[in-house]
VEXMARTOR-442943 format. One record per residue (C-alpha): x, y, z; residue in one letter. Coordinates in steps of 0.25 Angstrom, whole numbers. Example, Ala and Ser with C-alpha at 12.3 -4.5 7.8 and 13.67 -1.06 7.14 Angstrom:
REM residues 2
      c1      c2      c3   code
      49     -18      31      A
      55      -4      29      S
This chain:
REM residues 423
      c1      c2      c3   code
      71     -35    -148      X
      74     -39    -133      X
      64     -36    -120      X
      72     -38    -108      X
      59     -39     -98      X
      57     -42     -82      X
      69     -34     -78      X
      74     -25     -69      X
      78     -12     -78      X
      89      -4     -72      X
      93       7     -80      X
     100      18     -73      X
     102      27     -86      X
      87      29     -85      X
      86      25     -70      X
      77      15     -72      X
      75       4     -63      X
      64      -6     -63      X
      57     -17     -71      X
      55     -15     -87      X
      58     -22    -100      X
      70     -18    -111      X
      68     -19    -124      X
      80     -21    -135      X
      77     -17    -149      X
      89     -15    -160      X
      98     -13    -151      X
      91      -4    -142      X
      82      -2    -131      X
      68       2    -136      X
      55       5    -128      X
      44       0    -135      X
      32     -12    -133      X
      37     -24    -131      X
      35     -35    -143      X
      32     -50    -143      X
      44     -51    -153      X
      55     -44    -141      X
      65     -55    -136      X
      62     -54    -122      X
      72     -56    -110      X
      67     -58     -98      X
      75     -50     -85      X
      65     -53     -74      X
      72     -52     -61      X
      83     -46     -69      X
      91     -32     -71      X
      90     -24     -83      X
     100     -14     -86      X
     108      -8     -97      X
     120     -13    -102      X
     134     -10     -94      X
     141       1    -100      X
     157       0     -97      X
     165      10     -98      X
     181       3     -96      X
     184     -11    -102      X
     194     -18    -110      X
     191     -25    -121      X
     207     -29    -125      X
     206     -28    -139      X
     211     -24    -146      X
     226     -30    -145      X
     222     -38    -132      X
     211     -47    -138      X
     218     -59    -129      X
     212     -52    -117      X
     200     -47    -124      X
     192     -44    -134      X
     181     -36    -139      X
     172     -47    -141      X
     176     -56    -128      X
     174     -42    -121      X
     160     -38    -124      X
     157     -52    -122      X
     162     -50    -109      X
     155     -37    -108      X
     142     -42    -111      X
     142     -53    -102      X
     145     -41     -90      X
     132     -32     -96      X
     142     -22    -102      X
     135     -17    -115      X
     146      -8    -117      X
     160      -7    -117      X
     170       4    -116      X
     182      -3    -122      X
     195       4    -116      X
     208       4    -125      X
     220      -3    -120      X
     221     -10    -132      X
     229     -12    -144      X
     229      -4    -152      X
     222       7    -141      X
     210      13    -144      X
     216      26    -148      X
     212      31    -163      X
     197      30    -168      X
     202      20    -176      X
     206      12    -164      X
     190      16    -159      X
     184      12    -171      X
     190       0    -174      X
     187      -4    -160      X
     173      -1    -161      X
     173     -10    -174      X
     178     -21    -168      X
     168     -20    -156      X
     156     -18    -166      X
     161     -35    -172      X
     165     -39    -161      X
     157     -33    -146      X
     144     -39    -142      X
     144     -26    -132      X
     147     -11    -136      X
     162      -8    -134      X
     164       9    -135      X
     180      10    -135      X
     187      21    -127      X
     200      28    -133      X
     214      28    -126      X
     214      42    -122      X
     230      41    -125      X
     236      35    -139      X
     241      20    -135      X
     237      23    -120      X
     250      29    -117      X
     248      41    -112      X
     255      49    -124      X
     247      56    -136      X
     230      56    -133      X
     223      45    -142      X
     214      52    -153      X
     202      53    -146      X
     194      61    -153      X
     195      50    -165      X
     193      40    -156      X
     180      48    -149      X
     175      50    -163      X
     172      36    -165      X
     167      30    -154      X
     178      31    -142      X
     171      32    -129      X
     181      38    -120      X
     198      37    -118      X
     206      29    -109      X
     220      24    -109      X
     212      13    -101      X
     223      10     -90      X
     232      19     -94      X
     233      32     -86      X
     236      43     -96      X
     246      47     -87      X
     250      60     -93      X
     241      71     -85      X
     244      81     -98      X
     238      71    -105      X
     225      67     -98      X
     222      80     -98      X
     224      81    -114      X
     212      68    -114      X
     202      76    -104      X
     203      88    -113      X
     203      78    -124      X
     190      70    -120      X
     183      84    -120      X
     184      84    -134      X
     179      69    -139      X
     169      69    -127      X
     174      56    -121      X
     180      53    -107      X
     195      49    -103      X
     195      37     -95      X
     207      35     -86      X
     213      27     -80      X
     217      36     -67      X
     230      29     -63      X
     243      35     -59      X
     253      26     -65      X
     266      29     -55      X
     258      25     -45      X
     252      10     -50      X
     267       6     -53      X
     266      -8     -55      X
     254      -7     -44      X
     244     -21     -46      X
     235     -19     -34      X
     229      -8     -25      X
     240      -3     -16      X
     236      -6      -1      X
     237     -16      10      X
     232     -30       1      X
     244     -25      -9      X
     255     -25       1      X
     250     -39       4      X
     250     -44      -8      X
     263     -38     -11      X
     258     -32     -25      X
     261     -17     -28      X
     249      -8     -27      X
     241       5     -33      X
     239      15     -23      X
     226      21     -25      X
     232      33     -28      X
     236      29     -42      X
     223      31     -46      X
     219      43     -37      X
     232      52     -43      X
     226      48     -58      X
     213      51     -54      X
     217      63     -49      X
     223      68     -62      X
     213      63     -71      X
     203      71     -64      X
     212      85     -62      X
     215      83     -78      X
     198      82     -80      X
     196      93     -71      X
     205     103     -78      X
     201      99     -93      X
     186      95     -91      X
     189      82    -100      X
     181      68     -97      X
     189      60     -88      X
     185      45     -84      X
     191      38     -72      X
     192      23     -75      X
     190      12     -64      X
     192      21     -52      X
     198      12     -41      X
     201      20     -28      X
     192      28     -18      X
     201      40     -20      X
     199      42     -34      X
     183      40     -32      X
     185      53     -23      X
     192      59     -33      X
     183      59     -45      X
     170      63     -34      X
     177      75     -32      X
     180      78     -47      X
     167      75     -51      X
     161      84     -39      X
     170      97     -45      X
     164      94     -61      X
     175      84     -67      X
     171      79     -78      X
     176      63     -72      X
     169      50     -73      X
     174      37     -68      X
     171      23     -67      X
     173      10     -59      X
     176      -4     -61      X
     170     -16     -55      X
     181     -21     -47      X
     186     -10     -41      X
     170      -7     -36      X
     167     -20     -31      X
     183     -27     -29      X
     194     -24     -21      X
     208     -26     -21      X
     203     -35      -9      X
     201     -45     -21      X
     216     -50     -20      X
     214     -52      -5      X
     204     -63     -10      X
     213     -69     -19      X
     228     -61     -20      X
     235     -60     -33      X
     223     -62     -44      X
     227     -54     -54      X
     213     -54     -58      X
     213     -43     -47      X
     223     -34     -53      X
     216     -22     -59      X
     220      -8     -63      X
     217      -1     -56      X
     217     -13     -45      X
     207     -15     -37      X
     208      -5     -24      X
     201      -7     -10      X
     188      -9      -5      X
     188       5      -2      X
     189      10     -14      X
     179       1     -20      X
     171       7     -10      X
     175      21     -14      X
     172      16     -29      X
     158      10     -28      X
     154      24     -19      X
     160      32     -32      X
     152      24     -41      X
     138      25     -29      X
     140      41     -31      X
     143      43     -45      X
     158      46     -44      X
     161      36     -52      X
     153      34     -65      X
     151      17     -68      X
     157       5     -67      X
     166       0     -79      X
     170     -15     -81      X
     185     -11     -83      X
     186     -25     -90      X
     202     -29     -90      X
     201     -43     -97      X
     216     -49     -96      X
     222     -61    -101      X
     225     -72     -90      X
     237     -72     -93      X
     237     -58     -89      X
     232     -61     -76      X
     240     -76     -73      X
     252     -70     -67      X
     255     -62     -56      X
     247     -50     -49      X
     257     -39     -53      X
     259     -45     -68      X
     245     -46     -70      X
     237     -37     -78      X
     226     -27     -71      X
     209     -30     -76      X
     199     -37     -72      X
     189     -44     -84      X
     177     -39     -78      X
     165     -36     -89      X
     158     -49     -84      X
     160     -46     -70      X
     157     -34     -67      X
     142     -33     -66      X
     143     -45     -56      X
     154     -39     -49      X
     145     -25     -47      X
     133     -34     -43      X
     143     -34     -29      X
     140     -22     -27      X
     127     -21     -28      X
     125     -35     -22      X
     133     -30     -10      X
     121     -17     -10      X
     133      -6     -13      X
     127      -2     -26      X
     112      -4     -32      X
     113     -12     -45      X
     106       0     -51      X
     118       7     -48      X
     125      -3     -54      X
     120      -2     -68      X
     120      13     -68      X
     136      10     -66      X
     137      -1     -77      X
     127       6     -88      X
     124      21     -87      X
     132      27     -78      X
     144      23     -88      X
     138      27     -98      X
     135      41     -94      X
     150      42     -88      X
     154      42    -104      X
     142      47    -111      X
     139      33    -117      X
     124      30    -122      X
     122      17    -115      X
     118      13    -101      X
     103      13    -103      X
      91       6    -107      X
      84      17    -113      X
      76      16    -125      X
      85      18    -136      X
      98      15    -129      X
     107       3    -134      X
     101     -10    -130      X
     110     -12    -119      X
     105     -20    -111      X
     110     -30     -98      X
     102     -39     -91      X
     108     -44     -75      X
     105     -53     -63      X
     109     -45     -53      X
     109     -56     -42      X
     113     -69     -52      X
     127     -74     -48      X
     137     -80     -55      X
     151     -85     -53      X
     163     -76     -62      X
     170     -87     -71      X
     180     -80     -77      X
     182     -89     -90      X
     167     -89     -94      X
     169     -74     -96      X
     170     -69    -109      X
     180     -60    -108      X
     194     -64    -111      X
     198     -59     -99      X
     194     -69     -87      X
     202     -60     -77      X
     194     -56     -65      X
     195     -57     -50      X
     180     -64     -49      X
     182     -76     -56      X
     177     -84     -47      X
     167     -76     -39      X
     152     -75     -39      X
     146     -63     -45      X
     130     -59     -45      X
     125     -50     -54      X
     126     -57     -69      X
     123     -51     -83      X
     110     -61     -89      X
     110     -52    -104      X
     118     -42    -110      X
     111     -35    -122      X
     120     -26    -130      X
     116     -15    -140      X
     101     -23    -142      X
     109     -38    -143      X
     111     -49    -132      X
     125     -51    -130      X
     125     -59    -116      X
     115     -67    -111      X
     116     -76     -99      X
     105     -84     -95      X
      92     -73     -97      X
Protein backbone atom coordinates (compact mmCIF):
# COMPACT_ATOMS: atom_id res chain seq x y z
CA UNK A 1 0.00 0.00 0.00
CA UNK A 2 1.44 3.39 -1.27
CA UNK A 3 0.17 7.18 -0.25
CA UNK A 4 1.73 9.61 -2.55
CA UNK A 5 0.91 12.80 -0.41
CA UNK A 6 1.63 17.00 -0.74
CA UNK A 7 1.22 17.08 -4.41
CA UNK A 8 -0.07 18.67 -7.04
CA UNK A 9 -2.81 16.07 -8.56
CA UNK A 10 -3.42 16.68 -12.41
CA UNK A 11 -5.54 14.40 -13.76
CA UNK A 12 -7.19 15.64 -16.85
CA UNK A 13 -9.30 12.32 -17.37
CA UNK A 14 -11.34 13.49 -14.38
CA UNK A 15 -10.25 17.34 -14.91
CA UNK A 16 -8.92 17.61 -11.68
CA UNK A 17 -6.36 19.87 -10.83
CA UNK A 18 -5.12 20.69 -7.37
CA UNK A 19 -3.57 19.32 -4.11
CA UNK A 20 -4.83 15.70 -2.82
CA UNK A 21 -3.24 12.46 -1.86
CA UNK A 22 -3.09 8.89 -4.22
CA UNK A 23 -3.42 5.96 -2.71
CA UNK A 24 -1.93 2.45 -4.30
CA UNK A 25 -3.57 -0.78 -3.16
CA UNK A 26 -2.93 -4.34 -5.25
CA UNK A 27 -2.25 -2.73 -8.07
CA UNK A 28 -4.82 -0.26 -8.08
CA UNK A 29 -5.99 3.11 -7.21
CA UNK A 30 -8.27 2.87 -4.17
CA UNK A 31 -10.22 5.78 -2.10
CA UNK A 32 -10.33 4.80 1.17
CA UNK A 33 -8.95 6.28 4.84
CA UNK A 34 -5.58 6.36 4.99
CA UNK A 35 -3.71 3.84 7.43
CA UNK A 36 -0.53 4.05 9.54
CA UNK A 37 0.69 0.97 7.80
CA UNK A 38 0.52 3.04 3.90
CA UNK A 39 4.22 3.48 2.66
CA UNK A 40 3.83 6.98 2.20
CA UNK A 41 5.86 9.10 -0.62
CA UNK A 42 6.03 12.50 -0.12
CA UNK A 43 5.24 14.85 -3.53
CA UNK A 44 5.28 18.36 -1.78
CA UNK A 45 6.01 20.89 -4.38
CA UNK A 46 5.74 18.27 -6.77
CA UNK A 47 3.30 17.12 -9.82
CA UNK A 48 1.05 14.30 -9.61
CA UNK A 49 -0.26 12.70 -12.66
CA UNK A 50 -1.14 9.38 -14.42
CA UNK A 51 1.17 7.48 -16.03
CA UNK A 52 2.25 8.29 -19.90
CA UNK A 53 0.28 6.43 -22.25
CA UNK A 54 2.22 6.05 -25.67
CA UNK A 55 0.78 5.14 -28.39
CA UNK A 56 3.92 4.41 -31.26
CA UNK A 57 7.42 2.91 -30.09
CA UNK A 58 9.84 0.39 -30.98
CA UNK A 59 10.95 -2.17 -28.85
CA UNK A 60 13.21 -4.14 -31.69
CA UNK A 61 12.67 -7.44 -30.46
CA UNK A 62 11.99 -9.50 -31.63
CA UNK A 63 15.01 -10.24 -34.40
CA UNK A 64 16.73 -6.85 -33.28
CA UNK A 65 17.52 -7.49 -29.74
CA UNK A 66 21.13 -5.62 -30.49
CA UNK A 67 19.35 -2.50 -30.81
CA UNK A 68 16.67 -3.22 -28.40
CA UNK A 69 14.92 -5.16 -26.04
CA UNK A 70 11.85 -5.66 -24.18
CA UNK A 71 13.25 -5.33 -21.04
CA UNK A 72 16.18 -2.51 -21.88
CA UNK A 73 13.00 -0.68 -23.48
CA UNK A 74 10.34 -0.49 -20.53
CA UNK A 75 13.27 0.42 -18.59
CA UNK A 76 13.78 3.09 -20.63
CA UNK A 77 10.05 3.79 -20.74
CA UNK A 78 9.72 3.90 -17.04
CA UNK A 79 12.66 6.24 -16.56
CA UNK A 80 10.37 8.80 -19.29
CA UNK A 81 6.93 8.24 -17.01
CA UNK A 82 5.67 5.98 -19.92
CA UNK A 83 3.38 3.33 -17.97
CA UNK A 84 2.30 1.93 -21.24
CA UNK A 85 3.63 1.04 -24.50
CA UNK A 86 2.14 0.30 -27.78
CA UNK A 87 4.91 -1.69 -29.08
CA UNK A 88 4.94 -1.31 -33.19
CA UNK A 89 5.95 -4.51 -35.43
CA UNK A 90 8.80 -3.96 -37.48
CA UNK A 91 10.38 -6.88 -36.27
CA UNK A 92 11.32 -10.39 -36.86
CA UNK A 93 9.40 -12.25 -37.23
CA UNK A 94 6.41 -9.25 -37.64
CA UNK A 95 3.70 -9.30 -35.51
CA UNK A 96 1.15 -10.53 -37.91
CA UNK A 97 -0.59 -14.00 -36.61
CA UNK A 98 -2.18 -14.13 -32.95
CA UNK A 99 0.39 -16.44 -32.32
CA UNK A 100 3.11 -13.77 -33.17
CA UNK A 101 0.52 -11.46 -30.40
CA UNK A 102 0.50 -13.84 -27.91
CA UNK A 103 3.85 -14.94 -27.82
CA UNK A 104 4.81 -11.16 -27.64
CA UNK A 105 2.58 -10.45 -24.85
CA UNK A 106 4.23 -13.52 -22.96
CA UNK A 107 7.52 -12.33 -23.30
CA UNK A 108 6.44 -8.75 -22.00
CA UNK A 109 4.61 -10.38 -19.05
CA UNK A 110 8.67 -12.00 -17.99
CA UNK A 111 10.25 -9.67 -19.16
CA UNK A 112 8.40 -5.47 -19.01
CA UNK A 113 8.67 -3.55 -15.87
CA UNK A 114 5.98 -1.40 -17.85
CA UNK A 115 2.66 -2.71 -19.87
CA UNK A 116 3.60 -3.32 -23.59
CA UNK A 117 0.02 -3.74 -25.67
CA UNK A 118 1.28 -4.87 -29.23
CA UNK A 119 -0.06 -3.61 -32.44
CA UNK A 120 -0.59 -6.02 -35.56
CA UNK A 121 1.01 -5.32 -39.01
CA UNK A 122 -1.94 -4.31 -40.93
CA UNK A 123 -0.28 -6.33 -44.05
CA UNK A 124 1.54 -9.98 -43.65
CA UNK A 125 5.57 -9.23 -43.61
CA UNK A 126 4.77 -5.41 -43.93
CA UNK A 127 4.91 -5.74 -47.63
CA UNK A 128 1.97 -4.34 -48.88
CA UNK A 129 0.52 -7.75 -50.37
CA UNK A 130 -2.00 -10.04 -48.49
CA UNK A 131 -3.83 -8.32 -45.03
CA UNK A 132 -2.27 -9.82 -41.78
CA UNK A 133 -4.85 -11.87 -39.91
CA UNK A 134 -6.25 -9.28 -37.88
CA UNK A 135 -9.20 -10.58 -36.43
CA UNK A 136 -6.85 -13.41 -34.83
CA UNK A 137 -4.59 -11.03 -33.78
CA UNK A 138 -7.46 -8.49 -32.21
CA UNK A 139 -8.74 -11.46 -30.45
CA UNK A 140 -6.03 -11.79 -28.32
CA UNK A 141 -4.92 -8.61 -27.36
CA UNK A 142 -3.76 -6.61 -30.70
CA UNK A 143 -4.39 -2.91 -30.08
CA UNK A 144 -4.50 -1.53 -33.44
CA UNK A 145 -2.31 -2.28 -37.09
CA UNK A 146 0.53 -0.74 -38.67
CA UNK A 147 3.05 -1.58 -41.07
CA UNK A 148 4.88 1.06 -38.70
CA UNK A 149 7.04 2.83 -41.61
CA UNK A 150 5.80 1.21 -44.17
CA UNK A 151 3.05 3.10 -46.28
CA UNK A 152 0.66 0.28 -47.54
CA UNK A 153 1.08 1.62 -50.76
CA UNK A 154 -1.71 -0.07 -52.57
CA UNK A 155 -4.89 2.43 -52.21
CA UNK A 156 -7.26 -1.06 -53.04
CA UNK A 157 -5.74 -2.31 -50.28
CA UNK A 158 -5.86 0.45 -47.64
CA UNK A 159 -9.22 0.42 -48.29
CA UNK A 160 -9.55 -3.50 -47.66
CA UNK A 161 -7.86 -2.60 -43.76
CA UNK A 162 -10.47 0.43 -42.98
CA UNK A 163 -13.18 -1.72 -43.97
CA UNK A 164 -11.42 -4.41 -42.23
CA UNK A 165 -10.82 -2.34 -38.85
CA UNK A 166 -14.70 -1.91 -38.78
CA UNK A 167 -14.92 -5.46 -37.94
CA UNK A 168 -12.18 -6.10 -35.19
CA UNK A 169 -12.94 -2.69 -33.60
CA UNK A 170 -9.34 -1.39 -33.85
CA UNK A 171 -7.64 1.48 -35.76
CA UNK A 172 -5.15 1.39 -38.75
CA UNK A 173 -2.31 3.42 -37.96
CA UNK A 174 -0.37 4.79 -40.98
CA UNK A 175 2.28 5.84 -41.84
CA UNK A 176 0.95 8.70 -44.50
CA UNK A 177 4.03 8.76 -46.84
CA UNK A 178 4.12 8.75 -50.58
CA UNK A 179 7.08 6.54 -51.34
CA UNK A 180 7.94 8.17 -55.28
CA UNK A 181 8.39 10.99 -53.68
CA UNK A 182 10.88 10.48 -50.67
CA UNK A 183 13.22 8.52 -53.17
CA UNK A 184 16.29 8.46 -51.31
CA UNK A 185 15.00 11.72 -49.47
CA UNK A 186 17.32 12.16 -45.83
CA UNK A 187 16.00 15.63 -44.83
CA UNK A 188 13.23 18.08 -45.41
CA UNK A 189 13.35 19.46 -48.87
CA UNK A 190 14.16 23.26 -48.61
CA UNK A 191 16.75 25.97 -48.41
CA UNK A 192 19.14 24.23 -45.44
CA UNK A 193 18.92 20.91 -47.91
CA UNK A 194 20.49 22.56 -50.84
CA UNK A 195 23.15 23.88 -48.62
CA UNK A 196 23.91 20.96 -47.06
CA UNK A 197 23.76 19.31 -50.47
CA UNK A 198 21.59 16.31 -49.01
CA UNK A 199 18.49 15.30 -50.98
CA UNK A 200 15.36 16.23 -49.50
CA UNK A 201 11.42 15.30 -48.66
CA UNK A 202 9.10 17.74 -49.97
CA UNK A 203 6.43 18.24 -47.67
CA UNK A 204 4.17 16.98 -50.12
CA UNK A 205 5.24 13.29 -49.65
CA UNK A 206 3.33 13.33 -46.64
CA UNK A 207 0.42 15.57 -47.65
CA UNK A 208 -0.58 13.11 -51.08
CA UNK A 209 -0.61 10.15 -48.47
CA UNK A 210 -2.45 11.88 -46.19
CA UNK A 211 -4.77 12.73 -48.66
CA UNK A 212 -5.38 9.27 -49.65
CA UNK A 213 -5.61 7.84 -46.36
CA UNK A 214 -8.35 10.21 -45.46
CA UNK A 215 -10.42 9.82 -48.88
CA UNK A 216 -10.23 5.82 -48.36
CA UNK A 217 -11.61 6.47 -44.37
CA UNK A 218 -14.07 8.68 -45.79
CA UNK A 219 -15.62 6.34 -48.48
CA UNK A 220 -15.44 3.18 -46.08
CA UNK A 221 -16.17 4.67 -42.55
CA UNK A 222 -13.03 2.48 -41.13
CA UNK A 223 -10.70 3.84 -38.15
CA UNK A 224 -7.83 5.47 -39.62
CA UNK A 225 -4.69 6.77 -37.34
CA UNK A 226 -2.36 9.18 -38.88
CA UNK A 227 1.24 8.65 -37.26
CA UNK A 228 3.64 11.30 -36.50
CA UNK A 229 2.12 14.21 -38.51
CA UNK A 230 5.22 16.28 -39.64
CA UNK A 231 3.92 19.27 -42.00
CA UNK A 232 1.52 22.15 -41.65
CA UNK A 233 -0.41 20.86 -44.74
CA UNK A 234 -1.39 17.69 -43.53
CA UNK A 235 -2.74 19.30 -39.92
CA UNK A 236 -5.03 21.38 -42.28
CA UNK A 237 -6.03 18.44 -44.00
CA UNK A 238 -7.17 16.14 -41.05
CA UNK A 239 -9.12 19.73 -39.41
CA UNK A 240 -11.18 19.65 -42.57
CA UNK A 241 -11.84 15.85 -42.40
CA UNK A 242 -12.60 15.63 -39.07
CA UNK A 243 -15.00 18.82 -39.54
CA UNK A 244 -17.02 16.83 -42.38
CA UNK A 245 -17.46 13.35 -39.74
CA UNK A 246 -14.27 11.31 -40.68
CA UNK A 247 -13.75 8.83 -38.43
CA UNK A 248 -9.38 10.04 -38.26
CA UNK A 249 -7.35 10.49 -35.32
CA UNK A 250 -3.70 11.52 -35.41
CA UNK A 251 -0.65 12.05 -33.32
CA UNK A 252 2.60 13.84 -32.93
CA UNK A 253 5.94 13.27 -31.82
CA UNK A 254 8.24 15.14 -29.53
CA UNK A 255 10.74 16.31 -32.08
CA UNK A 256 8.72 17.37 -34.72
CA UNK A 257 6.61 19.58 -32.00
CA UNK A 258 9.41 21.06 -30.25
CA UNK A 259 12.70 20.60 -32.95
CA UNK A 260 13.19 21.65 -36.27
CA UNK A 261 15.24 20.86 -39.03
CA UNK A 262 17.08 23.90 -37.88
CA UNK A 263 18.84 21.35 -35.59
CA UNK A 264 21.44 20.68 -38.39
CA UNK A 265 22.07 24.34 -38.80
CA UNK A 266 23.43 23.96 -34.95
CA UNK A 267 25.45 21.06 -35.76
CA UNK A 268 25.25 19.89 -39.76
CA UNK A 269 25.39 16.23 -40.68
CA UNK A 270 24.24 14.52 -36.96
CA UNK A 271 22.70 11.72 -37.96
CA UNK A 272 21.11 11.70 -34.89
CA UNK A 273 19.02 14.29 -36.62
CA UNK A 274 17.71 11.99 -39.39
CA UNK A 275 14.18 11.15 -38.67
CA UNK A 276 11.32 9.59 -40.77
CA UNK A 277 9.66 11.40 -41.38
CA UNK A 278 12.59 14.34 -40.86
CA UNK A 279 12.17 16.88 -39.07
CA UNK A 280 10.42 19.86 -41.07
CA UNK A 281 10.55 23.66 -40.43
CA UNK A 282 9.74 25.97 -37.64
CA UNK A 283 6.65 26.51 -39.24
CA UNK A 284 5.25 23.38 -39.37
CA UNK A 285 6.09 22.94 -35.81
CA UNK A 286 4.19 25.65 -35.32
CA UNK A 287 1.32 24.40 -37.45
CA UNK A 288 1.78 21.12 -35.37
CA UNK A 289 1.58 22.38 -31.69
CA UNK A 290 -1.75 24.79 -32.94
CA UNK A 291 -3.20 21.03 -34.17
CA UNK A 292 -2.45 19.44 -30.99
CA UNK A 293 -3.84 23.27 -28.97
CA UNK A 294 -7.12 22.72 -30.98
CA UNK A 295 -7.75 19.08 -30.70
CA UNK A 296 -6.72 18.13 -34.36
CA UNK A 297 -4.47 16.17 -33.36
CA UNK A 298 -5.01 13.57 -30.62
CA UNK A 299 -1.65 13.14 -28.31
CA UNK A 300 1.85 12.98 -28.26
CA UNK A 301 3.65 9.55 -28.82
CA UNK A 302 7.32 8.97 -27.96
CA UNK A 303 7.98 7.38 -31.58
CA UNK A 304 11.10 5.66 -29.77
CA UNK A 305 13.58 4.60 -32.82
CA UNK A 306 16.47 3.07 -30.74
CA UNK A 307 19.49 2.33 -33.39
CA UNK A 308 22.59 0.79 -33.14
CA UNK A 309 25.83 3.18 -33.31
CA UNK A 310 26.87 1.71 -35.82
CA UNK A 311 23.90 2.58 -37.52
CA UNK A 312 24.40 6.07 -36.89
CA UNK A 313 28.57 6.33 -37.14
CA UNK A 314 28.51 6.97 -40.86
CA UNK A 315 27.30 9.23 -43.12
CA UNK A 316 23.98 11.44 -43.09
CA UNK A 317 22.48 9.81 -46.13
CA UNK A 318 23.57 6.06 -45.02
CA UNK A 319 22.45 6.58 -41.60
CA UNK A 320 19.35 4.98 -40.31
CA UNK A 321 16.11 7.38 -39.50
CA UNK A 322 14.95 7.57 -35.25
CA UNK A 323 15.59 9.13 -32.51
CA UNK A 324 15.81 7.01 -28.91
CA UNK A 325 13.62 9.40 -27.21
CA UNK A 326 11.36 7.64 -24.28
CA UNK A 327 13.73 9.28 -21.60
CA UNK A 328 13.54 12.51 -23.33
CA UNK A 329 10.54 13.31 -24.09
CA UNK A 330 8.97 14.52 -21.12
CA UNK A 331 12.06 17.11 -20.75
CA UNK A 332 11.84 17.98 -24.23
CA UNK A 333 7.87 18.96 -23.94
CA UNK A 334 8.69 20.82 -20.70
CA UNK A 335 9.96 23.54 -23.68
CA UNK A 336 7.07 24.21 -24.37
CA UNK A 337 5.58 24.72 -21.61
CA UNK A 338 8.58 26.47 -20.07
CA UNK A 339 8.55 28.72 -23.17
CA UNK A 340 4.34 29.33 -22.13
CA UNK A 341 3.13 27.81 -25.69
CA UNK A 342 1.22 25.03 -23.90
CA UNK A 343 0.04 24.75 -20.01
CA UNK A 344 1.67 21.65 -18.45
CA UNK A 345 -1.95 20.58 -17.72
CA UNK A 346 -2.36 20.29 -21.33
CA UNK A 347 0.55 18.52 -21.56
CA UNK A 348 -0.51 15.61 -19.54
CA UNK A 349 -3.91 15.41 -21.14
CA UNK A 350 -1.50 14.84 -24.38
CA UNK A 351 0.95 12.08 -22.74
CA UNK A 352 -2.07 10.22 -20.61
CA UNK A 353 -5.71 10.46 -21.66
CA UNK A 354 -6.15 12.15 -24.49
CA UNK A 355 -3.98 8.88 -26.10
CA UNK A 356 -5.82 6.88 -24.33
CA UNK A 357 -9.25 7.85 -25.49
CA UNK A 358 -7.83 8.26 -29.35
CA UNK A 359 -7.72 4.18 -29.21
CA UNK A 360 -10.29 3.23 -26.41
CA UNK A 361 -7.65 2.11 -24.11
CA UNK A 362 -8.44 2.12 -20.21
CA UNK A 363 -5.79 4.01 -18.75
CA UNK A 364 -4.71 7.74 -18.51
CA UNK A 365 -6.51 8.10 -15.15
CA UNK A 366 -6.34 8.12 -11.49
CA UNK A 367 -9.51 7.23 -10.66
CA UNK A 368 -10.57 4.87 -8.12
CA UNK A 369 -10.27 1.58 -9.46
CA UNK A 370 -8.07 2.30 -12.49
CA UNK A 371 -4.59 0.68 -12.92
CA UNK A 372 -2.14 2.11 -10.45
CA UNK A 373 -0.57 4.06 -12.93
CA UNK A 374 0.93 6.45 -11.56
CA UNK A 375 4.11 9.14 -12.25
CA UNK A 376 5.51 11.65 -10.14
CA UNK A 377 7.65 15.05 -12.04
CA UNK A 378 9.49 18.04 -11.09
CA UNK A 379 8.41 20.22 -13.73
CA UNK A 380 11.26 22.93 -13.12
CA UNK A 381 14.46 20.26 -11.93
CA UNK A 382 17.12 20.40 -14.68
CA UNK A 383 19.17 18.01 -15.81
CA UNK A 384 21.90 17.51 -18.32
CA UNK A 385 20.79 14.44 -21.38
CA UNK A 386 23.90 11.88 -21.01
CA UNK A 387 23.17 9.65 -23.60
CA UNK A 388 25.18 6.57 -22.21
CA UNK A 389 23.41 6.49 -18.82
CA UNK A 390 20.26 5.94 -20.61
CA UNK A 391 18.83 2.68 -20.52
CA UNK A 392 17.80 2.15 -23.64
CA UNK A 393 20.30 0.38 -26.10
CA UNK A 394 19.63 3.06 -28.21
CA UNK A 395 21.87 6.29 -27.21
CA UNK A 396 20.92 7.93 -30.55
CA UNK A 397 19.50 11.29 -29.88
CA UNK A 398 20.30 14.77 -31.09
CA UNK A 399 20.12 16.20 -27.17
CA UNK A 400 23.02 14.50 -25.96
CA UNK A 401 24.59 17.06 -24.53
CA UNK A 402 21.83 19.52 -23.81
CA UNK A 403 20.15 20.79 -20.72
CA UNK A 404 16.61 19.72 -20.26
CA UNK A 405 13.93 20.78 -17.29
CA UNK A 406 11.13 18.84 -16.35
CA UNK A 407 12.50 15.13 -14.85
CA UNK A 408 10.54 12.07 -13.98
CA UNK A 409 11.37 11.51 -9.64
CA UNK A 410 9.02 8.05 -9.64
CA UNK A 411 7.40 5.88 -11.98
CA UNK A 412 4.63 3.58 -10.44
CA UNK A 413 3.46 0.80 -12.73
CA UNK A 414 0.33 -1.40 -12.29
CA UNK A 415 0.70 -0.68 -8.28
CA UNK A 416 4.85 -1.52 -8.28
CA UNK A 417 7.57 1.21 -8.24
CA UNK A 418 9.60 0.61 -11.11
CA UNK A 419 11.75 4.02 -11.20
CA UNK A 420 12.63 5.92 -8.59
CA UNK A 421 15.19 8.88 -8.71
CA UNK A 422 15.82 10.70 -5.68
CA UNK A 423 12.03 11.02 -4.03
Amino acid sequence: MIRITGGRIVDPANDRDGPGDILVEDGRIVDRPTTPEDTVVDASGYVVAPGFVDLHCHLREPGFEDAETIASGTRAAAAGGFTTLCALADTQPTIDTGSNVESLLTQSRRDAVVRVLPVGTTTKQRNSQELSEMADMAEVGAMAFSDSDRPVRSASLMRHALEYSLLVERPIASHAEESDLVDGGVMHEGALATVLGLKGIPREAEEIAVARDLALARLTGGRLHLAHLSTAGAVEQVRLARARGVRVTAEVAPHHLALSDEALTLKPYDTNARTSPPLRSAADARALLDGLLDGTIDCVVSDHSPRRWIDKACEFDQALPGISSLETAFGLLMRLVHAGALSLAQLIAALTSRPSLAWSLPYGTLSPGASADVVVVDPDQAWLVDTERFFSKGKNSPLAGQTLRGTVLLNIAQGKIVYRNGL
